[in-house]
N, C-alpha and C positions, 0 to 999 in steps of 0.2 A: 795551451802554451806551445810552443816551439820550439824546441831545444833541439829538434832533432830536420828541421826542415831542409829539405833537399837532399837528403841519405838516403840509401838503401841498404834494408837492414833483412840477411835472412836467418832466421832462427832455429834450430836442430830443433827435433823434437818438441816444435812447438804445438803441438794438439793440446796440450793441458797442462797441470802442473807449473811449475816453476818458465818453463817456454811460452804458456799462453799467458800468463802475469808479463812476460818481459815482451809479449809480441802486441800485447792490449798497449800499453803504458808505451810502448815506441811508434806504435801508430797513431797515438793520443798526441804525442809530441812531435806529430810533422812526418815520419819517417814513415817512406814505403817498404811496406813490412809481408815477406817472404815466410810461409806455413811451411816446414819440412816434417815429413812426419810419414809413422807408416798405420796411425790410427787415421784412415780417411775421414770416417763418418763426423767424430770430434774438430779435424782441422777443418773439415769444409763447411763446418755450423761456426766455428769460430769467423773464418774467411767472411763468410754473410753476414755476422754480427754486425762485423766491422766497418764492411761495406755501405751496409746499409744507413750507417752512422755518420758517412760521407766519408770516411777512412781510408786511407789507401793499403789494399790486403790483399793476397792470396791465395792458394794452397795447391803445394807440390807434394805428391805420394816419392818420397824418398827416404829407402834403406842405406845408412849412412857408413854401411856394413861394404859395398858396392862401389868398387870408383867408378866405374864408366857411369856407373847411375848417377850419383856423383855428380859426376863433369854436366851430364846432360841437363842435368837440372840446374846446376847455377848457372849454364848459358841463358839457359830458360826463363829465370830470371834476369838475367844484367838485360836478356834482349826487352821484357816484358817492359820494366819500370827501367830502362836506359842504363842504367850503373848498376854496380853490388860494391859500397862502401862498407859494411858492418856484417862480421862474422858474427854469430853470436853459436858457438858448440857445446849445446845442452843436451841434445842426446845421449841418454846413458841408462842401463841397468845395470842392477846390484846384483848380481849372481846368487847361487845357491851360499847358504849360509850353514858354514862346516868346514873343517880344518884343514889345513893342506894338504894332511897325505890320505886326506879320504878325496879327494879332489877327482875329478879324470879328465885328462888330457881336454877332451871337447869342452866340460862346462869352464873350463882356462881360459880357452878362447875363446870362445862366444862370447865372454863380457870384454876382452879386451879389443877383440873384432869392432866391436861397437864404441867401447870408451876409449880406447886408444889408437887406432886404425880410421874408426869414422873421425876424430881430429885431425889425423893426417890428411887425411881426403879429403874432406870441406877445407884445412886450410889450404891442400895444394894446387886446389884449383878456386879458390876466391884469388889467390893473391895474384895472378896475372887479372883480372878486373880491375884489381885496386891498384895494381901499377898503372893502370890503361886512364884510373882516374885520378893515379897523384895522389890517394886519401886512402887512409884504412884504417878501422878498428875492430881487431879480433878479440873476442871475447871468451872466453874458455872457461867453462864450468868444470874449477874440479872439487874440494871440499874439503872440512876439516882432518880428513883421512887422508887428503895428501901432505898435510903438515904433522898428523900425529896418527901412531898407532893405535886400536883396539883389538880386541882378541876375539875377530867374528869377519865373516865374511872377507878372506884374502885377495879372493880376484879383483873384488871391488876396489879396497885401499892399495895395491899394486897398481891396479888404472889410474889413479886420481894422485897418486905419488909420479906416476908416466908425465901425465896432464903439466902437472905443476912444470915441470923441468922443458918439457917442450916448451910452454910458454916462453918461460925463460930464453931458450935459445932460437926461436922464431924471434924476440922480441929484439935481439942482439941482431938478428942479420938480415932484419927488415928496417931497423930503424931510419937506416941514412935517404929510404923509400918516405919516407913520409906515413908507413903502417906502422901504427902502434899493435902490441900483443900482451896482453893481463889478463889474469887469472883471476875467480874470482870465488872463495872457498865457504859455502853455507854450512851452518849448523845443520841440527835436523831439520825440517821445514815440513807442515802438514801437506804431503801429497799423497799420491797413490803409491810411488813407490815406497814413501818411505813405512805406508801402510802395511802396503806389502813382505816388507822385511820385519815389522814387529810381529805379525804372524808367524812368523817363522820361528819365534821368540821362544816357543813352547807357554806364555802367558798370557792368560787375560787378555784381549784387545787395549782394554781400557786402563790395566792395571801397570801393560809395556807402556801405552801411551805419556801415565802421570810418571813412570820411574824414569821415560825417555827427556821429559821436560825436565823433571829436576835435578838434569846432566848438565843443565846452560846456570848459569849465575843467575839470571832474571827470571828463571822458573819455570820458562815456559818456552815451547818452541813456536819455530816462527814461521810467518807464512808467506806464501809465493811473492806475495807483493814486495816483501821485505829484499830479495834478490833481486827486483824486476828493475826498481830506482837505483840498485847499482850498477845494474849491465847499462842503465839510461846514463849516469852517469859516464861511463866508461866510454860509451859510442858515440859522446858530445864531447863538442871542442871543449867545454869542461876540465875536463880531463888532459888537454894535449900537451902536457908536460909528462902524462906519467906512459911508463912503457916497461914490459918485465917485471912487473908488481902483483903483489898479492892481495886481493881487495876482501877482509875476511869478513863477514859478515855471522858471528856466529853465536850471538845472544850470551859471550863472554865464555865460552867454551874450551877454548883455547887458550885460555889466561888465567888458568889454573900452575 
């Protein structure tokens, strides 16, 4: 299909996880699709997947944590594949999981450096491209924690609470550009990170994993793919009504 032909789509943190599900499925659907990431070894085996499939891919080593790095690298692409129409800002860690006032100042920032900071940056410098092309759609991963609270891991649900609102007010003062900006909020979803944080659990691997599922209505959580056809969505004229939207995808989580 094609749903996506003629765009350029770069992806945060596309090495794996929920980034390489939305970076597969957008270059399946036409779109020249931009690897950001600072797992090389993962984006540059994905890049060659792709390629090799006739796909149009590539992979940028970018800490989303950096603007000047940043800037140079989405030059890097708008010059590579011509344009950069599609933000998509999936770069993010969970930080340490433990209560506010055992916190320390660095592990604060370190997640917000990356989940709050690397959105500013990727979008402050995509959106002169997409002005230069008339066309935008930003996509911004932020999650059921920016709509609802839980009693674990603060630095993460204060990022993703950041997320939600910028979208919003990016979406207000790009609109009359022709860039749309939506949010888009997952349940839990089986990746590495969200692996990573059941260990942290103090539980079982397996015993965090079935109590994490039967947190969603449907019983079960969901995977990369399930986020990947909505950022496709989102980055297709599909979509070109909606702007400043929360597109939640959360296996009924939220509707409690």
């Amino acid at each position: 299909m094609e749903r996506l032909k003629g765009k350029v789509a770069v992806v945060t943190g596309g090495s794996v996880g929920i980034g390489a599900a939305t970076v597969t499925r957008m270059a399946e659907e036409g779109a020249a699709v931009a690897i950001l990431d600072c797992q090389d070894r993962e984006g540059n085996a994905l890049a060659s997947q792709l390629t090799d499939r006739g796909l149009k891919a590539g992979y940028w080593h970018c800490d989303v944590s950096k603007e000047q790095e940043v800037k140079q690298v989405l030059d890097q692409v708008a010059d590579t594949f011509g344009s950069l129409t599609v933000l998509v800002n999936n770069a993010g860690i969970s930080g340490p999981n433990k209560p506010t006032h055992e916190l320390t100042e660095e592990e604060w920032d370190r997640v917000q450096n990356v989940n709050v900071k690397g959105v500013f940056f990727c979008t402050k410098h995509a959106i002169p491209h997409m002005k230069k092309a008339r066309v935008g759609s930003i996509i911004n991963l932020s999650s059921i924690y920016g709509l609802v609270g839980a009693p674990d891991v603060p630095p993460y649900h204060a990022s993703k609470g950041a997320v939600r609102l910028m979208t919003k007010t990016d979406a207000m003062v790009y609109a009359t550009e022709n860039i749309r900006v939506n949010s888009i909020h997952p349940g839990f979803i089986w990746t590495p990170m969200v692996e990573g944080h059941l260990k942290t659990t103090g539980q079982d691997l397996e015993a965090a994993k079935q109590a994490t599922a039967a947190l969603h209505p449907v019983g079960h959580m969901g995977e990369p793919d399930d986020i990947a056809w909505g950022a496709v969505y989102l980055a297709s004229e599909e979509s070109k009504f909606m702007t400043g939207s929360e597109l939640v995808i959360d296996g009924g989580y939220t509707a409690h």
